[in-house]
Structure formats: C-alpha cells, structure tokens
C-alpha positions as CSV (number, residue, x, y, z in Angstrom):
1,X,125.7,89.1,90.4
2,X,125.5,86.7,87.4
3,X,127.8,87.8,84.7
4,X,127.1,86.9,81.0
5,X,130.1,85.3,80.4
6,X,128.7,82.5,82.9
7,X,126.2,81.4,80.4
8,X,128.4,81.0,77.1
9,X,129.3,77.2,75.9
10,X,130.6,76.0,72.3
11,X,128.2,74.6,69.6
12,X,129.4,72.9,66.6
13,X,127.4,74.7,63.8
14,X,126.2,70.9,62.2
15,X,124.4,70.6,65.3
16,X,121.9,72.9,64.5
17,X,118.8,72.0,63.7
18,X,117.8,72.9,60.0
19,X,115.0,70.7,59.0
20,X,112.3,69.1,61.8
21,X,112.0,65.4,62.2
22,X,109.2,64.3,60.0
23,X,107.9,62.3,63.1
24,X,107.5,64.7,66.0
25,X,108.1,62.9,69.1
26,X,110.9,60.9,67.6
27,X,112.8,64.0,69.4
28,X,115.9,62.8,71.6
29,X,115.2,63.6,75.1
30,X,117.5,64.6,77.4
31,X,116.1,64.2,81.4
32,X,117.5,65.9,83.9
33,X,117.1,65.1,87.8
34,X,117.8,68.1,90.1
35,X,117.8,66.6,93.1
36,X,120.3,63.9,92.2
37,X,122.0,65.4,89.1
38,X,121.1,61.9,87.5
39,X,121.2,63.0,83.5
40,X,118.8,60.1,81.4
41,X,118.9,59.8,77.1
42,X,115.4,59.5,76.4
43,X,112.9,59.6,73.1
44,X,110.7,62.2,73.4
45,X,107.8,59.5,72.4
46,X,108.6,57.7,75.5
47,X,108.1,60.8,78.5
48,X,105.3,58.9,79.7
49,X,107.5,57.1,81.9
50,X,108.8,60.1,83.5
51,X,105.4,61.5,84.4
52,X,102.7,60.8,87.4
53,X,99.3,60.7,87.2
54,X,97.8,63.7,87.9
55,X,100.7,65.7,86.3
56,X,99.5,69.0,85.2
57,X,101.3,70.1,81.9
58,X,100.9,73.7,80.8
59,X,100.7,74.3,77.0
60,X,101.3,77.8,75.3
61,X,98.4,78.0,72.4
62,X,99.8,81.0,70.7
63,X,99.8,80.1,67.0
64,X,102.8,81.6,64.7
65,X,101.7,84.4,62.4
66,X,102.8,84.4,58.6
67,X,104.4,87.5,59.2
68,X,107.4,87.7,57.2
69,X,106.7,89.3,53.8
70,X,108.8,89.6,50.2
71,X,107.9,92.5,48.1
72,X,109.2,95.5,45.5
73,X,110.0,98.6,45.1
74,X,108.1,100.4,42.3
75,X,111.9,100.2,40.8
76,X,112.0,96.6,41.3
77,X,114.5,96.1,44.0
78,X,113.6,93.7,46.5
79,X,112.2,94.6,49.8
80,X,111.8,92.3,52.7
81,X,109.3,93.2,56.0
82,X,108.9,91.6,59.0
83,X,105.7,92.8,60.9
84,X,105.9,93.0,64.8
85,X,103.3,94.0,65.9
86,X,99.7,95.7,64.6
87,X,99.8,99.6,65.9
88,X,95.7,99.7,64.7
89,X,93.9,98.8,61.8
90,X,96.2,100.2,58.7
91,X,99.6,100.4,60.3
92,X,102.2,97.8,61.9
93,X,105.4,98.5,63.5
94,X,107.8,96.2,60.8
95,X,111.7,95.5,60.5
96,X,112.5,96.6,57.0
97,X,115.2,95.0,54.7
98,X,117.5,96.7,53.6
99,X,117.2,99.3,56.0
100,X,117.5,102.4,53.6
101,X,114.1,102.3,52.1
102,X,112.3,105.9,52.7
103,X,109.7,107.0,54.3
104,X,106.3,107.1,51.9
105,X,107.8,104.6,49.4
106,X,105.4,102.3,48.1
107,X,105.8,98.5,48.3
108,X,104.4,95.8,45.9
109,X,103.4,92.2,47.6
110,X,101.3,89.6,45.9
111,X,102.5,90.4,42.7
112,X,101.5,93.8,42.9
113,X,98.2,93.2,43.9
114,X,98.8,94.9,47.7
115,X,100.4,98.3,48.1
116,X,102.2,98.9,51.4
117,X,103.6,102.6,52.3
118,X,106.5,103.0,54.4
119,X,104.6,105.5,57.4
120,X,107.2,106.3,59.4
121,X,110.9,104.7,60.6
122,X,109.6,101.0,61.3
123,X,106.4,101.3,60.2
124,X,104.2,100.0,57.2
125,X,100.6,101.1,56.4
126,X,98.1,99.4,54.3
127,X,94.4,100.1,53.1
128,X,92.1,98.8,55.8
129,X,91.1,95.8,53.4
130,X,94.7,95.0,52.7
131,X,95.7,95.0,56.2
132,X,93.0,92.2,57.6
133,X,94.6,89.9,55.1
134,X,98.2,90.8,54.8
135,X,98.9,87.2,56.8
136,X,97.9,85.3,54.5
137,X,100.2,86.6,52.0
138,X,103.2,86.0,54.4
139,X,105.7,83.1,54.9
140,X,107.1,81.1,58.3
141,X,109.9,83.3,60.0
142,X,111.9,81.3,60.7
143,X,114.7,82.1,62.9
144,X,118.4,83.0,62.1
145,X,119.8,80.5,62.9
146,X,117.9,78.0,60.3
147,X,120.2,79.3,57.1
148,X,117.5,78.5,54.6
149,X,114.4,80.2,52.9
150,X,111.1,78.5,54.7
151,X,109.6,75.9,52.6
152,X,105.9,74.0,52.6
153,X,107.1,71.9,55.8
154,X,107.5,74.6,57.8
155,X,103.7,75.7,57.7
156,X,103.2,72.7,59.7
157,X,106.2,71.9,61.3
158,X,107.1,75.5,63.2
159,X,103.5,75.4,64.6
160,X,102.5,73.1,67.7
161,X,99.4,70.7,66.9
162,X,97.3,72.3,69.4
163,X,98.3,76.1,68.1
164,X,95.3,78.4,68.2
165,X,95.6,81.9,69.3
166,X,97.3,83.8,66.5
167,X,100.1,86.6,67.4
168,X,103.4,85.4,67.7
169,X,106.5,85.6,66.1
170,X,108.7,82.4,66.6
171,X,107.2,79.1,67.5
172,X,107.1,78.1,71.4
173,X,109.2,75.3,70.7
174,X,109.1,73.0,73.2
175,X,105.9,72.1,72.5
176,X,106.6,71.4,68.7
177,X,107.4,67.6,69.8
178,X,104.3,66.7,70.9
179,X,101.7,65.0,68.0
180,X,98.1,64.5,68.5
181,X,98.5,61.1,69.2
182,X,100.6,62.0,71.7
183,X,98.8,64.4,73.3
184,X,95.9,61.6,73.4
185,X,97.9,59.1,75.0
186,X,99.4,61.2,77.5
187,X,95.5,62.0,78.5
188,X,94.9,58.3,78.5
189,X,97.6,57.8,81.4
190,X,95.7,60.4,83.5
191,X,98.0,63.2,82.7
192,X,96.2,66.7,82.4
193,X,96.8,69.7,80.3
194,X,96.1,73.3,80.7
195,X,96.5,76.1,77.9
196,X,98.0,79.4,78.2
197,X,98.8,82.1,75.6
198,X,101.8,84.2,75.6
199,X,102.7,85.6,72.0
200,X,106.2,85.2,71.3
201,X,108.4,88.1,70.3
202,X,111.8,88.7,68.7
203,X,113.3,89.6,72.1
204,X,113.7,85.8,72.4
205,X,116.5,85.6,70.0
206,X,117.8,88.6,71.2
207,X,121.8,87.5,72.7
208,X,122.1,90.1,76.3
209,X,124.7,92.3,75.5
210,X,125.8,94.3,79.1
211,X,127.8,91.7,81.2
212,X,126.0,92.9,84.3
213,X,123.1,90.4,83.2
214,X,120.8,92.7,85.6
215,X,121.4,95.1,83.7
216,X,119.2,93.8,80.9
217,X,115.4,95.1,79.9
218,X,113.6,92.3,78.8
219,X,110.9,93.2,75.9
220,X,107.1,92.7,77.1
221,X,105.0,89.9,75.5
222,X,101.6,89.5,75.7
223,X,100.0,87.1,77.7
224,X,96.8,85.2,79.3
225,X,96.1,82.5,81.8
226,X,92.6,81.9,81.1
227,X,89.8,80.6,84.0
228,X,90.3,77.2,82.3
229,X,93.8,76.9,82.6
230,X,93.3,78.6,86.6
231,X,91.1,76.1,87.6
232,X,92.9,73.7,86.6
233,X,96.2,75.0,88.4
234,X,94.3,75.2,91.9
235,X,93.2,71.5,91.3
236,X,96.8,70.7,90.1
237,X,97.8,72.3,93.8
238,X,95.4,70.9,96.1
239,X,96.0,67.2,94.9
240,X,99.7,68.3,95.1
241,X,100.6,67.1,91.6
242,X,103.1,68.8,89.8
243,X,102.9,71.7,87.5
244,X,105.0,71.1,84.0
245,X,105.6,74.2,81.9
246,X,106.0,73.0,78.3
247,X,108.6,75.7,77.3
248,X,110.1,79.1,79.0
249,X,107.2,81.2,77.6
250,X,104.8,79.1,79.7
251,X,107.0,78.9,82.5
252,X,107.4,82.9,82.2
253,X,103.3,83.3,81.9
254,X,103.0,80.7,85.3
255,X,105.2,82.5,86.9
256,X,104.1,86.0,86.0
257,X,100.7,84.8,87.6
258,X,102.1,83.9,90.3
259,X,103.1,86.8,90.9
260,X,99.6,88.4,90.6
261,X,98.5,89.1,87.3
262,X,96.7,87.1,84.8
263,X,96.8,89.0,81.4
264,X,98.4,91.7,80.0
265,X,102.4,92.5,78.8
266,X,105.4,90.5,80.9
267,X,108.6,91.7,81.4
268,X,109.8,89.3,83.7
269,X,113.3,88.2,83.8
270,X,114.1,85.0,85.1
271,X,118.2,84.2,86.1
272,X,120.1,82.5,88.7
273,X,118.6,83.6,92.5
274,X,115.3,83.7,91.2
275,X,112.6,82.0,93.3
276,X,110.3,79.9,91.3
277,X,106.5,80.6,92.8
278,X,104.8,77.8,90.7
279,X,106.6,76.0,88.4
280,X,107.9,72.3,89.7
281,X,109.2,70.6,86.2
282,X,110.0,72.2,83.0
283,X,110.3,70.7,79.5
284,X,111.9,73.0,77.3
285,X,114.7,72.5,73.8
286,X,118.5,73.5,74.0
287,X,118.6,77.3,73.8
288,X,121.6,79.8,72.6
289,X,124.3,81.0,74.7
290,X,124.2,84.3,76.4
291,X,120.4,84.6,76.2
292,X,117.7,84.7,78.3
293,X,116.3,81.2,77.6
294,X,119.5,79.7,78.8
295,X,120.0,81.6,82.0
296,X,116.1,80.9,83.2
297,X,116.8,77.4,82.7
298,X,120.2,77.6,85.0
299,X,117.8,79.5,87.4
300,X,115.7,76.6,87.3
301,X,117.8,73.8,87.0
302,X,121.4,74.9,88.3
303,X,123.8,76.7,86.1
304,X,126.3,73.9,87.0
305,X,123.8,71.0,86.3
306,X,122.3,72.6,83.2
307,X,125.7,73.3,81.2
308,X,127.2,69.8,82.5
309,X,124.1,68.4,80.4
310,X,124.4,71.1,77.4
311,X,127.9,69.4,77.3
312,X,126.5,65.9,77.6
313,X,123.7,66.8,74.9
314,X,127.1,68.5,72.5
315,X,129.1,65.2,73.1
316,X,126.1,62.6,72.0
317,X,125.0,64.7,69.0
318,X,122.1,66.2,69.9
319,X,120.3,68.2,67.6
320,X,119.7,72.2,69.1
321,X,117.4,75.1,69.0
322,X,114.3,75.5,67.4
323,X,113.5,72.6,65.1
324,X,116.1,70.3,67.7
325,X,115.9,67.7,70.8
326,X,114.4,68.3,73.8
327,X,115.0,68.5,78.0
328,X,113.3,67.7,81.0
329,X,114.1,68.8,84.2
330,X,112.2,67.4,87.0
C-alpha cells in the first residue's frame, strides 16, 4: 500500500507563490509526456501547441465565496470567522478565531451594522436578512500558505474568468491561468470546452496524517456535471478526442461520473493503483506534499515521473501552489 512518506519533497519557502502574475497566461508551464517521460518548459500562453483539435477541456465553474469575515466582540476584541458551509437560512457551520469565543456571544461585522451569535460549537447565526447578504461583507480566503492579508487584486485574481456558480472555498486553480482571450483563441483552434461545478472545500489543504494513506476519509464536496457538459463528453468520446480536466477538482467530478453519478457529494479518493475511467490529460498547478492533490496526480502521472518533474520545476525556479505555474500531463 502507498505510504505517506512516498509523497513528501522539499520546497524552498521563496518559491511560493504570494502575489499572481498580473498577466495570467504568462504562467510557466511545465509539460509532462507519460508515455515517454519527455519533461517540456513551456508558457502557459503557448498550450495551444500541445493540444489537438477536437480536444475536450473540462472547466470547474464554481466561483469563490467572500467567506472569510473580520468582526468584534461587544468588548472589542477581534474575532475572525470563516463560513463553511450554510446549515439553512440563519445559521452556517464557521471556523472561529480564536477558538475560545462562547456559545451565544454576539459578534459585530460591518462596523456594527450586522450581529452574528455564536449558536452552537462551529456555528454562527444571523437574522434572515443578514444572512442572504453576509458575502458581500466578506474578503478572499486565501490559503495558508499566502502569508499576507488579501488585498483588491485578489477579488479578481483567485477567481477564474469564466467563474459562475458560487460555493466554494479556495479557488480551482488550475484554471486561474487561463484569460478570456485565451479562452477565445483556444476556441478559435477548434478546441472545445465543457463546464462542471464542484465547490471546493477546506479538505484540499488538509496535509493526510495516518501513514497508511488508505486509511484517509476524504471530506465530500459538492458537485454537478450538467447535460451540457454530458453531451459534450459523449461527443468528445465518439470522435475519440481526448478529455482534459483543467484541475483535480474536475478531474475528481469526471471521474466520479464515471463512476455513475452526476450530482451530489464526492468522496472519492484518488492514489497510486487507481484506474482512471475518463480522464486522458490533466492540467493542474504544483500542489503540497503529503496531500491528496499530489498523490492523485502520481496516480495519474506516475509517482516516479511526477516527483522527477516537481524536482525539475524546484531546480528552474518555478513558482508553486495556488497563485504559481502550471503542469500538463498528457
């Protein structure tokens, strides 16, 4: 069985990605070849060239929520929430910083002008009117690993140009290199594109922590291949062209309707040994060690092949994670 310690490799901390590239597909571009092991230094702007006409690339649409929010105690201390998820109309499930505050303590947002209510051990509860709008009083969350508070660039830049279903929690980053003019001239070359949604959660940042990686429970995101994006996937298969997840949560959604189901939560947890139903090509940035993201891309690429490029990608500079390069593996 794979063990965790098979997916660990060092990172120098000034490799990580704090600030996006103003231009998108400026990106560095690492291609990988799995028949041949062939490893190509590319510019994001220029994957045309390693795409066929009639390429079907499958986009996830879910659109970051503002879900992070900074308020007070009545006493003045600060208070910092991150909603998860909405339980019903008044009341989300949250993380709460620092972790101490009580139960039925009021919090203060929007310069008092919103009252929350701690409900219950991770929970926060509004007035119904407060609660439709409590988004828009929120800022990016970004993850961890960016060591800074978010700033106006972020609105834009942690959100893919074609984002559109709201409910996730981190950006689906892959497709954050991709600009409209991009998109427009990929289409041009007679290279299609269908859209999926699966909402990301915080379990993607989550490092595995049993060494038995089996041993893991993955947490369930939400997700929907649409008619749209199915019609387009029998086409893609009947013509024979190749199906290109943009990113592991579309690759994760593909596969899960592979598998039979189209909507709903997926658990699915995708390692070394796994057999890949759908998927031919994914296009996905440089994850963290010991996660989830890393070991579904050794399942898909080769855990040999996929570190021996992670050590390529370390060795010319490469920017990683969320706001860093990118990889194809074809």
């Amino acid at each position: 069985m794979p063990k965790l310690s098979e997916f660990d490799y060092l990172l120098p901390k000034d490799l990580i990605a704090q600030y996006p590239l103003e231009n998108r597909e400026e990106a560095r571009l690492l291609v990988i070849n799995r028949k041949s092991g062939q490893i190509i230094h590319s510019v994001f702007k220029d994957i045309r060239q390693f795409l066929k006409k009639n390429d079907l690339l499958v986009l996830n649409d879910t659109r970051v929520l503002h879900c992070r929010l900074i308020g007070k105690k009545i006493t003045g201390g600060r208070v910092e929430i991150l909603l998860t998820r909405r339980i019903n109309g008044t009341t989300f499930s949250c993380l709460i910083q620092p972790s101490r505050t009580k139960v039925n303590e009021n919090i203060l947002f929007a310069d008092g002008k919103i009252k929350g209510v701690i409900s219950g051990r991770g929970q926060i509860r509004f007035k119904q009117s407060d609660a439709d709008i409590i988004y828009d009083f929120g800022i990016v969350p970004l993850p961890p690993y960016i060591k800074r508070e978010p700033e106006n660039l972020d609105t834009v830049y942690y959100q893919t140009v074609y984002a559109k279903n709201a409910g996730a929690l981190a950006s689906p980053t892959a497709g954050l290199h991709f600009s409209q003019e991009l998109l427009g001239d990929l289409r041009a070359g007679s290279v299609n594109f269908a859209y999926l949604t699966l909402h990301v959660g915080l379990g993607t940042f989550r490092p595995v922590k049993c060494e038995d990686i089996t041993e893991h429970k993955m947490e369930p995101e939400y997700f929907l291949v649409p008619d749209a994006a199915i019609a387009l996937l029998n086409q893609a298969k009947e013509v024979k062209a190749r199906i290109i997840a943009v990113g592991t949560t579309a690759l994760r959604a593909l596969e899960t309707y592979a598998a039979g189901r189209r909507e709903g939560n997926t658990e699915l947890f995708i390692y070394p040994g796994y057999k890949f139903k759908l998927v031919d090509c994914l296009l996905t940035n440089f994850h963290l060690p010991k996660t989830t993201l890393l070991m579904l891309v050794c399942a898909f690429g080769g855990r040999e092949l996929m570190l021996k490029a992670y050590q390529e990608a370390v060795d010319n500079k490469y920017r990683f994670y969320s706001y860093g390069d990118a990889m194809l593996i074809i």
